[in-house]
Steps between C-alpha positions, in 0.01 A plus 500: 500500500629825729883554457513512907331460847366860516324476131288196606147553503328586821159251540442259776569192369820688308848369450660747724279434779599122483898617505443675782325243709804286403743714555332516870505138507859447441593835709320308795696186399813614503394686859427212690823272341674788637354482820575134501820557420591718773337311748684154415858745506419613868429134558861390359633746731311416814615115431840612407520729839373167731738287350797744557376507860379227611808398707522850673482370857370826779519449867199295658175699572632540871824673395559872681355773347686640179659161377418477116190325373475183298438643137108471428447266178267724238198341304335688208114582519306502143181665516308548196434834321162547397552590123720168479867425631631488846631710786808353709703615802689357760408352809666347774452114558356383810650377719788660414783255695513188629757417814801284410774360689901622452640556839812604288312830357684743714125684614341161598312520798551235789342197374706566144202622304496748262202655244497389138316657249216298378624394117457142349747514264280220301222744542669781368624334171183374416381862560800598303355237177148630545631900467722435217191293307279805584747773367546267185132456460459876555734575255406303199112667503657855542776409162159357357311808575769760388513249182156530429492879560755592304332288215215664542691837444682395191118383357412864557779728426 
């Protein structure tokens, strides 16, 4: 049996081409848990940004020009990569308010309504329970993976 990776023979069918088509394997593994991963962390933070916002009351759509918006509630958008895992990024949630009453908010307009941004806080922490499952999930095939490929490192070193 070679002494290392570079000494194994060179045929078809060989040893070393098998490593290498599992050391591609696990290499792709590990890319798209990574992927995953990412994508489930800028979904924590797009739930954790709606929640911290969702009571940011803005003038009503007829306010003057130049009075702040309501804050626009984010939602993340997986697409998925054609070599396996996903691609996410932010994008805003339509509609992005919904008109509420307080004709105490200091910029209410005449009939006391102001704009709310659109965030069920029930929504958002089941959103919240669904991210944190997916980052877990993610996580435990990309340990597995960097498990396996470190095993298979030891079996040929």
């Amino acid at each position: 049996m070679p002494d290392n990776f570079n000494q194994m023979p060179k045929g078809r069918f060989s040893l070393r081409s098998e490593l290498r088509r599992m050391i591609g394997a696990m290499n792709d593994g590990i890319g798209i848990a990574a992927s995953g991963l990412a994508a489930a962390s800028l979904w924590l933070t797009a739930t954790a940004s709606n929640i911290a916002n969702m009571n940011d009351a803005a003038p009503a759509p007829d306010a003057p020009p130049g009075a702040p918006a309501a804050y626009q509630p984010l939602t993340v958008s997986q697409t998925p990569l054609p070599d396996g895992g996903v691609s996410a990024s932010l994008q805003p949630r339509l509609p992005a308010s919904t008109l509420a009453y307080d004709p105490s908010a200091p910029f209410a307009n005449l009939q006391g309504m102001v704009t709310m941004p659109n965030v069920d806080l029930a929504t958002e922490f089941t959103q919240l329970i669904q991210a944190r499952e997916s980052f877990r999930a993610n996580l435990a095939v990309f340990k597995t993976s960097s498990g396996m490929f470190q095993t298979l490192l030891d079996m040929t070193a």
